[in-house]
N, C-alpha and C positions, 0 to 999 in steps of 0.2 A: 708239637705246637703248630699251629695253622699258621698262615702267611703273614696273615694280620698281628698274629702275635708277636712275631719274629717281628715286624714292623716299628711294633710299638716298644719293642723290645729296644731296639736302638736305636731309635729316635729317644728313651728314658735315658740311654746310655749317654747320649748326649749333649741333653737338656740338665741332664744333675751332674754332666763333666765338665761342662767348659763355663759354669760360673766362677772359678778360681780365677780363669782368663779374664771377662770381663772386669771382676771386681781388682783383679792387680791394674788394668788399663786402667780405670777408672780413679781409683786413686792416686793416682800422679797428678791428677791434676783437682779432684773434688776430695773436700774432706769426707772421712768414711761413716759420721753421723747422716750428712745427705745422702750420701749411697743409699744404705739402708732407709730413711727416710721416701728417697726416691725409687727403690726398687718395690718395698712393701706398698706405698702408695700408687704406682701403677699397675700393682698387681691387684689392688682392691678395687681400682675400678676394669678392671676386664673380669674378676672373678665375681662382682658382685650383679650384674646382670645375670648370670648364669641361675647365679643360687637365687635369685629371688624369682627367675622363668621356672626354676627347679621347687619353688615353694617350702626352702628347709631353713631360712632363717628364722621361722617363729617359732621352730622346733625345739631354737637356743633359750626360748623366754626365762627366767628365773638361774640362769646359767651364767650371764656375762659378769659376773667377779671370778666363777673359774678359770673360764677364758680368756681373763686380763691377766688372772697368772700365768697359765698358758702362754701365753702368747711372749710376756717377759720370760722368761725360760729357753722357747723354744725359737723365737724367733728374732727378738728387740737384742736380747741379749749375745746369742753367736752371729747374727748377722754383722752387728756391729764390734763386734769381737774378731772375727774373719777379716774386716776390712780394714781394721787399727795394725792386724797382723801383716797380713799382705802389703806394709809399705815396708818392712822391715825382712819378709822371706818370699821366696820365689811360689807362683801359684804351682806349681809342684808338688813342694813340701807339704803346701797348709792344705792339699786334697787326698795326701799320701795319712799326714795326720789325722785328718778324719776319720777317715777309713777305719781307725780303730775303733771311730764308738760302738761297735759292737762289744769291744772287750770294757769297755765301760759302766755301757748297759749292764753285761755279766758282775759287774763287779758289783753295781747297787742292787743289782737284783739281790744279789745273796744277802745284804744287809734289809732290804727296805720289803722284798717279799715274799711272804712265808711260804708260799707253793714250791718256786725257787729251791733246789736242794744241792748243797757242795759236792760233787763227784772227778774223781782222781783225772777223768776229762776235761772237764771242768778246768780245775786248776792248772793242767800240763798246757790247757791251751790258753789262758791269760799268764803264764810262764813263757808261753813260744812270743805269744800278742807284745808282751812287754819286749822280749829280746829285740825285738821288728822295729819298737817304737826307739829303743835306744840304739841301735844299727843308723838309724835316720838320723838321732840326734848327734852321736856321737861323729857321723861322717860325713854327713850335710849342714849340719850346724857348724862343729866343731870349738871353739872357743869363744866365738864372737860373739858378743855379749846383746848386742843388739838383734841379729836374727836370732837367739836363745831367747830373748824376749817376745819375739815375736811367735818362734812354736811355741812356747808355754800360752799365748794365747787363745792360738787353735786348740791347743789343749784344752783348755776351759770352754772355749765354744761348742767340743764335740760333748763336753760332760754337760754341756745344757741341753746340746740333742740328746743325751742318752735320760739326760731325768726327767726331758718330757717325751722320749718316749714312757716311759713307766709311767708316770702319772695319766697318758691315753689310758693305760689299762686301768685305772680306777671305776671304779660305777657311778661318781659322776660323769663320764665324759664316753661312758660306754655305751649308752641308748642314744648318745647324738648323731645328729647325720657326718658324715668326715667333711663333703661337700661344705656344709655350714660351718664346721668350725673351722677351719682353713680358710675360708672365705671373713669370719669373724674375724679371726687371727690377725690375718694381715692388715683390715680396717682401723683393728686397736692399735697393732703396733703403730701404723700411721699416725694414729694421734697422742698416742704417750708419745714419742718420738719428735713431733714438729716444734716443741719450744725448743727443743735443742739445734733441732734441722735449723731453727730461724736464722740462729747466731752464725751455721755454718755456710751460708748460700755461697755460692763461689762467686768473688769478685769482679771475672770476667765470665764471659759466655765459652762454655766449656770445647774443646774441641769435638770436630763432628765422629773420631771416634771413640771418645768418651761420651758423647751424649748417643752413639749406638750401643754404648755398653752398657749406659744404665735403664735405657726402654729396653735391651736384650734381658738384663737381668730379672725385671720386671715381668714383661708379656712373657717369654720365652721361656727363662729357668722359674719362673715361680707361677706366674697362671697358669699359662701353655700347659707347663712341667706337673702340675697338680692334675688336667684334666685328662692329659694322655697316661697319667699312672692309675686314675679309673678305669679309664677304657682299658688299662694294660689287665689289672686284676680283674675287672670281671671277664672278660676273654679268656687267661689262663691261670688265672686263681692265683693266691698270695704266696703259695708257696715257692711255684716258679717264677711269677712274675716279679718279686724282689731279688731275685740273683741279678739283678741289673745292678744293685748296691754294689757288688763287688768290681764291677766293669767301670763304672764314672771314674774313679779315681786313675786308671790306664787312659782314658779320655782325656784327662783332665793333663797326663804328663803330656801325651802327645801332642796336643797343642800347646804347652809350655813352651814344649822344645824348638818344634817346627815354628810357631808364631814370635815367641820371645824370646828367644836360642837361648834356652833356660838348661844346667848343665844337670844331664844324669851321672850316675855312675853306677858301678856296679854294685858298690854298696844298696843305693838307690834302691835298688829293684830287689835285691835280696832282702833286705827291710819292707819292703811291699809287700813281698809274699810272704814271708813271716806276720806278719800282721792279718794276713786273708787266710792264712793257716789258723793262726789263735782266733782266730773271732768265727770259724768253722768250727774249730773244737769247743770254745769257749760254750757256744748257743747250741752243742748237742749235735753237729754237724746237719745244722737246717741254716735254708737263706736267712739271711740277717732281721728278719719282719721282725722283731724289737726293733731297730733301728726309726719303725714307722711308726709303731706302738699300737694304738688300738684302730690307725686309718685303715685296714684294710680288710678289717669283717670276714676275716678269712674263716675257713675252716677246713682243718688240715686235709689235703687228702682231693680237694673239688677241685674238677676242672676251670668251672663258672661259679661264680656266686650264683646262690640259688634266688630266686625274684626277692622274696622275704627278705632275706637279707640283703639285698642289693639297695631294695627299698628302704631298708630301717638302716644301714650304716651310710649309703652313698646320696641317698635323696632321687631316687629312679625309679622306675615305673615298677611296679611289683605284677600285673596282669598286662595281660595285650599281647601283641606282638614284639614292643621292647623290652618285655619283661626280664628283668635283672641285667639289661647295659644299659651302661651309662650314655646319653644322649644329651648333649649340647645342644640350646637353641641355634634354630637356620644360622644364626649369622656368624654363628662360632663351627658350624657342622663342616662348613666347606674349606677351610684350611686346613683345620684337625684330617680330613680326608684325602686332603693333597701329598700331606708326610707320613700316609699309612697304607696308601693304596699304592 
């Protein structure tokens, strides 16, 4: 993997780890309908100059009731889920939790699609995945009925990422650009979301590091975070460039620990990698790309996305000299350059 890859590689690692942080800061003091409100909202206005300099919103015409379901699925619903959890468990737990939607994914797959086939892999690794998940609950949780409430949460937020992964893979949402729907995404949620968000505004003016938490989770983990995991797959293709899925959630403790003195244990960590073991076995020992579902136009095996596809999943130049990377307009080029170069 070239330098640039490696680059993009952890800076992904970072960008999808340390929004636990944020969104635990952040709720102490904002209700977690604004979070979410306020992170998808300013992630629609940095992502939506992009995609309309990129020309792939019109690409979505006759599409936007998928992507209203979409978007409740995948985004209205675990974002706000994550951050109702995160007042009740350490951002630790709720990224250690995540981490299993791989075995999630495996799990509806085998019900919801028929390609899908049950094999003795298969099963031994949502066997280990489960062990991992109740290693955590049983030793991180342990009795308290309020943090048990709170992982069951995450729990439910990871099985709406893992059903809209599977739902990417549909043919509806298969010829769309990712660029655009991601970009659509986070616009709708913004607006199914704001009656609610009204009720929640925060009473006073939030502190200045809860108001860096929720422009960080915005710009940073969700646009920033969208346009560097382009640049990541088309540079070293989806196969590699998703093994960053299994890194965010080490990211995500280590700043628990060190920023929040958030308590591991040894349990902790053996539950972690029990769970990065099942969802290795679970997915046929390939990086997690379910977990993305149809964003990443991969095809097994390529280094680059090839222009054609570059062009029909990501919204990017199919001829020229940028043919098949991804390229942000000027005003987005030169920061995205500053954390890869």
């Amino acid at each position: 993997m070239s330098g640039k890859g490696w680059s993009l590689f952890a800076v992904m690692s970072v960008l999808w780890g340390v929004p636990y942080l944020f969104i635990r800061v952040a709720v102490h003091e904002v209700d977690p309908v604004f979070v979410t409100f306020a992170r998808v909202g300013i992630a629609a206005l940095v992502l939506l100059p992009v995609a309309l300099h990129r020309a792939v919103m019109s690409r979505l015409r006759g599409r936007w009731a998928a992507i209203t379901v979409l978007a409740l699925v995948q985004i209205v619903g675990p974002f706000t889920l994550i951050g109702i959890a995160e007042q009740h468990v350490s951002s630790s737990l709720a990224s250690l939790l995540i981490a299993a939607d791989p075995l999630l994914v495996a799990v509806f797959a085998i019900w919801l699609d028929r390609s899908e086939r049950v094999t003795g892999g298969r099963m031994v690794g949502l066997l280990v995945g489960l062990v991992g998940v109740l290693l955590l609950l049983g030793f991180d949780v342990g009795g308290d009925a309020r943090v048990l409430f709170g992982a069951a949460l995450v729990v439910l937020a990871a099985a709406g990422y893992a059903a809209g992964a599977l739902m990417l893979k549909r043919p509806t949402y298969a010829s769309l650009p990712s660029l655009g729907v991601v970009t659509a995404e986070c616009a709708i949620a913004t607006v199914v979301i704001a009656p609610f968000a009204a009720f929640r505004v925060p009473s006073h003016v939030p502190s200045l590091e809860v108001v860096g938490s929720l422009v960080g989770l915005g710009v940073l983990c969700t646009a920033l975070a969208w346009l560097a995991f382009f640049a990541l797959i088309t540079e070293v293709g989806a196969s590699r460039g998703t093994v960053f899925t299994y890194v965010n959630p080490a990211v995500a403790v280590v700043l628990g620990v060190v920023l929040l003195d958030e308590p591991v244990t040894a349990w902790t960590a053996a539950g972690f990698l029990l769970i990065v073991l099942g969802s290795w076995l679970s997915t046929g020992g390939r990086p997690p790309t379910a977990l993305l579902g149809g964003l990443t136009g991969r095809r097994r095996g390529e280094r680059r996305i090839p222009p054609a596809a570059a062009a029909d999943f990501l919204g990017v130049p199919a001829t020229g000299p940028s043919a098949g990377t991804f390229l942000p307009p000027r005003w987005m080029a030169a920061p995205i350059r500053r954390i890869t170069t």
